[in-house]
C-alpha positions in Angstrom: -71.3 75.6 -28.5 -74.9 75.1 -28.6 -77.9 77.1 -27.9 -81.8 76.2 -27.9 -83.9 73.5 -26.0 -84.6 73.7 -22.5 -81.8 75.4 -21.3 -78.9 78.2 -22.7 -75.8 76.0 -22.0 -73.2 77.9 -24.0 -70.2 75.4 -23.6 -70.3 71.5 -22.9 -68.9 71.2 -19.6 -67.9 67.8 -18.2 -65.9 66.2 -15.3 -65.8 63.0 -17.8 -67.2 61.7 -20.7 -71.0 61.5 -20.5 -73.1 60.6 -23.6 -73.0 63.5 -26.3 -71.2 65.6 -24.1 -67.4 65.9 -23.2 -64.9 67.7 -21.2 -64.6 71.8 -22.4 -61.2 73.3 -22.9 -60.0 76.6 -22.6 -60.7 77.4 -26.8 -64.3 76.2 -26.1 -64.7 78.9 -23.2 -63.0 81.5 -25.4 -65.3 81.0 -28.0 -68.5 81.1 -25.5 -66.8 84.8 -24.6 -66.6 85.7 -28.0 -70.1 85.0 -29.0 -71.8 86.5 -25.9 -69.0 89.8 -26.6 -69.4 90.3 -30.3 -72.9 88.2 -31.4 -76.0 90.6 -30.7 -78.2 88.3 -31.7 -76.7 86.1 -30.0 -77.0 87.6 -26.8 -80.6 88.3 -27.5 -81.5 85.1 -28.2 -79.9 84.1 -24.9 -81.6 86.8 -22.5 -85.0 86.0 -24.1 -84.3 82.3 -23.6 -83.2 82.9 -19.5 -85.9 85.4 -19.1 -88.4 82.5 -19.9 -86.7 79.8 -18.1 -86.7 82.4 -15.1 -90.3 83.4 -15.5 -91.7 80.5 -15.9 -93.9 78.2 -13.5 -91.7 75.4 -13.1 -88.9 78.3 -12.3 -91.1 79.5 -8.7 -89.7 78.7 -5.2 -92.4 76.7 -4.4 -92.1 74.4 -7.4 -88.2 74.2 -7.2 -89.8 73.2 -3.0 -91.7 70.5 -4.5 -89.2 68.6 -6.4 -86.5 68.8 -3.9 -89.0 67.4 -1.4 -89.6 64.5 -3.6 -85.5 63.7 -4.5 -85.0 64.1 -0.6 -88.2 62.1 0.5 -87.1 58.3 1.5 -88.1 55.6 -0.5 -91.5 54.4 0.7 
């Protein structure tokens, strides 16, 4: 598990191996559970984190707009 940085990824979730990441298994997802069940502080931490992630700028429907339109434009 891991919490912090830009995002609150609780378990490392991969299709296949990509750089300091790997595949999650079924123990990795149970302790995930158990932490957001059983960890207050935990939880708090994480609902804070989403909250600004959520509320942020970057987060608004016309940002999110902007940089689909620019992955979707074709190449000059």
């Amino acid at each position: 598990m891991r919490s912090g940085g830009g995002s609150a990824t609780f378990v490392r979730c991969a299709a296949g191996a990509v750089d300091g990441y790997g595949p999650s298994t079924a123990a990795d997802h149970a302790a995930a559970l158990v932490a957001v069940l059983t960890d207050a502080a935990f939880r708090d931490r994480s609902t804070h984190a989403a909250r600004r992630t959520a509320t942020s700028p970057s987060s608004t429907w016309a940002s999110i707009a902007e940089r689909w339109k620019g992955l979707l434009a074709e190449p000059g």
